[in-house]
ROFIRO-742106 format. One record per residue (C-alpha): chain; z, y, x. Coordinates in steps of 0.05 Angstrom, whole numbers, plus 5000, padded with zeros to 4 digits. Layout:
BEGIN
A;Z;Y;X
...
***
This chain:
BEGIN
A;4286;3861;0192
A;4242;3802;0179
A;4268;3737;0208
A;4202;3690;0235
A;4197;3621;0256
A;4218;3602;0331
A;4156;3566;0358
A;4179;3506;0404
A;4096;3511;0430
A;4085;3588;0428
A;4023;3604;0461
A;4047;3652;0502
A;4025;3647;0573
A;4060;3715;0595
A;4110;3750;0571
A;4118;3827;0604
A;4180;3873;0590
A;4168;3945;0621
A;4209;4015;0641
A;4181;4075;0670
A;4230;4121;0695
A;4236;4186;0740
A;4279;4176;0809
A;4315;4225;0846
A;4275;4248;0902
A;4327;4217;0951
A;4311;4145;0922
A;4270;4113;0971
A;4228;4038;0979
A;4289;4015;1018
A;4345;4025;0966
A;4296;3985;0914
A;4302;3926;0971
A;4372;3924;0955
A;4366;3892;0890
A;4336;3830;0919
A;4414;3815;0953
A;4452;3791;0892
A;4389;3753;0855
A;4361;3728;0920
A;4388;3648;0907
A;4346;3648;0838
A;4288;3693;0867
A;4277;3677;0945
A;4205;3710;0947
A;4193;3771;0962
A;4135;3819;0968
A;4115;3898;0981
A;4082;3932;0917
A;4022;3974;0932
A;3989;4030;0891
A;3919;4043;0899
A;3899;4116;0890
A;3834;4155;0900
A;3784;4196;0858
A;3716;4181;0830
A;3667;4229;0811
A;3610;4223;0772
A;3544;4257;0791
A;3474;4271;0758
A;3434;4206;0742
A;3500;4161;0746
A;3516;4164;0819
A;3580;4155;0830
A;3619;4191;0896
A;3676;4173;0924
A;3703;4251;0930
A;3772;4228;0953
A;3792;4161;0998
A;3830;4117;0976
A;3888;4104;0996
A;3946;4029;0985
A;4022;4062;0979
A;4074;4017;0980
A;4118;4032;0922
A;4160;3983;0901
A;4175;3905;0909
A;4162;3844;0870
A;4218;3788;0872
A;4199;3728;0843
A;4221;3650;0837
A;4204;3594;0871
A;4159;3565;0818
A;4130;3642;0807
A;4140;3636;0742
A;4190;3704;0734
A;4183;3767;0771
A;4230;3829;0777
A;4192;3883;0796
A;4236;3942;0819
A;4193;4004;0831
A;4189;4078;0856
A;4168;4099;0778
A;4209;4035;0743
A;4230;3972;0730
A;4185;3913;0705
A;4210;3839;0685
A;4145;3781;0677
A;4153;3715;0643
A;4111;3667;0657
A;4092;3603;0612
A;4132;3566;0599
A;4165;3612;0558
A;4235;3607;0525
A;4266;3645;0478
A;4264;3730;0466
A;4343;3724;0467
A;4345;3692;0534
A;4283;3734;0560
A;4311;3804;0542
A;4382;3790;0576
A;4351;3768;0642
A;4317;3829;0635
A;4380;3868;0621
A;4419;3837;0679
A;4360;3860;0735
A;4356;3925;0698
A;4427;3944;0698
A;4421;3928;0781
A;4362;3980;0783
A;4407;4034;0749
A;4460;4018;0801
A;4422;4026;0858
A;4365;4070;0835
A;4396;4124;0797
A;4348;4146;0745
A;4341;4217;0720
A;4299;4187;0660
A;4266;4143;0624
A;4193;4167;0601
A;4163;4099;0574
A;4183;4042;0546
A;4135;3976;0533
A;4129;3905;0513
A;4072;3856;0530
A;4058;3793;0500
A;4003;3754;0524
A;3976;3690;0478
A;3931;3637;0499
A;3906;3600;0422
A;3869;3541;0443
A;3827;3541;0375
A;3800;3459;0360
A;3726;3460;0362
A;3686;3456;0320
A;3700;3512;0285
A;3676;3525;0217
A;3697;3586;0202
A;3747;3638;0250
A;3780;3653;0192
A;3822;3588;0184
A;3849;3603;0244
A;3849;3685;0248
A;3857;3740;0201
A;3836;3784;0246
A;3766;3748;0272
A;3686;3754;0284
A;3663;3753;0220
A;3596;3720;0226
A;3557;3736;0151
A;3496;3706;0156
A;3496;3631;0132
A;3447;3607;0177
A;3485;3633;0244
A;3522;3592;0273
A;3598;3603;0297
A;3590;3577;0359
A;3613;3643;0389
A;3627;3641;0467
A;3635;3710;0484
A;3683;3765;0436
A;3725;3828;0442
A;3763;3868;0396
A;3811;3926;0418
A;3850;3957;0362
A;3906;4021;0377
A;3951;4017;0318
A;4000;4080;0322
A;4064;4073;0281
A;4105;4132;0247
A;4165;4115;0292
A;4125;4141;0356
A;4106;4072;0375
A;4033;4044;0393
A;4008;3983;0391
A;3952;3955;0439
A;3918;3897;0407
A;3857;3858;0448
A;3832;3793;0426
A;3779;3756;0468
A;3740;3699;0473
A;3737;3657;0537
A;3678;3610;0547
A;3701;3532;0561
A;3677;3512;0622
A;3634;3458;0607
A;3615;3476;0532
A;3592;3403;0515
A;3647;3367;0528
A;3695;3426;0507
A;3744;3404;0451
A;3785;3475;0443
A;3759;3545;0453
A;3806;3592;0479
A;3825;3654;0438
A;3870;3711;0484
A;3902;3754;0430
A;3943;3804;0476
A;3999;3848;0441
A;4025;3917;0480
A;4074;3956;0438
A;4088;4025;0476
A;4136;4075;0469
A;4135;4141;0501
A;4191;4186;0501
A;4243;4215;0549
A;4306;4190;0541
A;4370;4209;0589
A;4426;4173;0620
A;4460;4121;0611
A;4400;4089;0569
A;4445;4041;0527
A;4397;4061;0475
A;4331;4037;0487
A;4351;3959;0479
A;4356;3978;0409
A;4286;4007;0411
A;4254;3942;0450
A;4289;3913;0386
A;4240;3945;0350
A;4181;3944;0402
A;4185;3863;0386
A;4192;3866;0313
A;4115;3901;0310
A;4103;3841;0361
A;4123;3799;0313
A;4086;3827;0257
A;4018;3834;0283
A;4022;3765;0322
A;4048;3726;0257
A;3996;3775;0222
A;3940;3755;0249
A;3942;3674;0258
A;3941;3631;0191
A;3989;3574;0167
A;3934;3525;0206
A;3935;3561;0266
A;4014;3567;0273
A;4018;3492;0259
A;3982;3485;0328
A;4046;3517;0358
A;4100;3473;0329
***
């Protein structure tokens, strides 16, 4: 496994580890709540999790009809610190942990996320886990101006014509990279505009990794922290794959 360099200013501005699982159909929203009781000193807040469901149709000439209501289900709960900056999110299909910016290291990220999950098995009592997933969300603030994307990104708008300028203020690029070990990556990059362009001195570049795994794996699940192992190695590789040497300078 390829070691890379710990970035004391990574860009990240979220960090997202993610479960699905399958419940027993006596697990209900208030055995979830119970997992708020031993973490409630370091994550006081607390809020219902709603899931929006309904169906669209599509008619003739566009129009689009609403051909079943929808409807908000509360199916889960979000427990977060004072500062928001870290969320547990213990559901009716899984178990999500959020990192916020500022964000520290994978080590101490991944047994946080351990600790909350290993609560969740106690009181939730999975039959499986379907899905596996790990987000990584980076904010680049590129320096303007910018000659050329590519100093910065490997992976960029490649503007051709010499007498265009790169001045770009709007960009997207979605890539699915599937690997042989069932893996997927998600890859988006985007462009936000500055707010006031003229007296803008950075651009802001969103390169957003999701690795995904789907299988079904069984009780107790010991094995999948080997496989998020993984699922942040490709991380790794496409983020430190796609910024240059000038661009990772930024971070240090």
């Amino acid at each position: 496994m390829s070691q890379r360099p710990h970035l004391p200013n990574a860009p990240i501005i979220e960090a997202v580890l993610d479960i699905q699982a399958v419940l027993p159909a006596s697990t209900r929203l208030k055995h979830l709540e119970a997992l708020h009781h031993g973490i409630q000193d370091r994550y006081p807040n607390r809020r219902t999790r709603k899931r929006i469901e309904g169906r669209l149709d599509f008619r003739a000439a566009g129009e689009l009809q609403v051909t079943q209501g929808l409807s908000a289900n509360e199916d889960g709960y979000l427990f977060s610190t004072r500062d928001g900056k870290r969320i547990v999110q213990a559901r009716l299909d899984g178990f999500t942990f959020n990192q916020l910016k500022p964000y520290g290291t994978w080590e101490v990220f991944r047994d946080e996320a351990k600790e909350h999950w290993k609560t969740y098995l106690d009181i939730a009592h999975p039959d499986s886990v379907t899905r596996i997933a790990l987000r990584y969300i980076n904010r680049i603030e590129l320096p303007l101006p910018i000659g050329d994307f590519k100093d910065y990104l490997k992976i960029a708008p490649d503007i051709l014509a010499a007498n265009v300028p790169h001045a770009v203020q709007n960009f997207f690029l979605r890539l699915e990279i599937p690997y042989a070990s069932g893996a997927l990556a998600l890859v988006t990059e985007t462009i936000l505009p500055p707010e006031d362009p003229a007296s803008a001195k950075t651009l802001p570049f969103i390169l957003d990794i999701d690795v995904i795994r789907a299988e079904v794996v069984d009780p107790p699940f010991s094995g999948i922290w080997d496989k998020f192992e993984e699922l942040r190695q490709i991380k790794n590789d496409i983020f430190f794959g796609t910024i240059t040497p000038l661009a990772e300078a930024l971070f240090q």
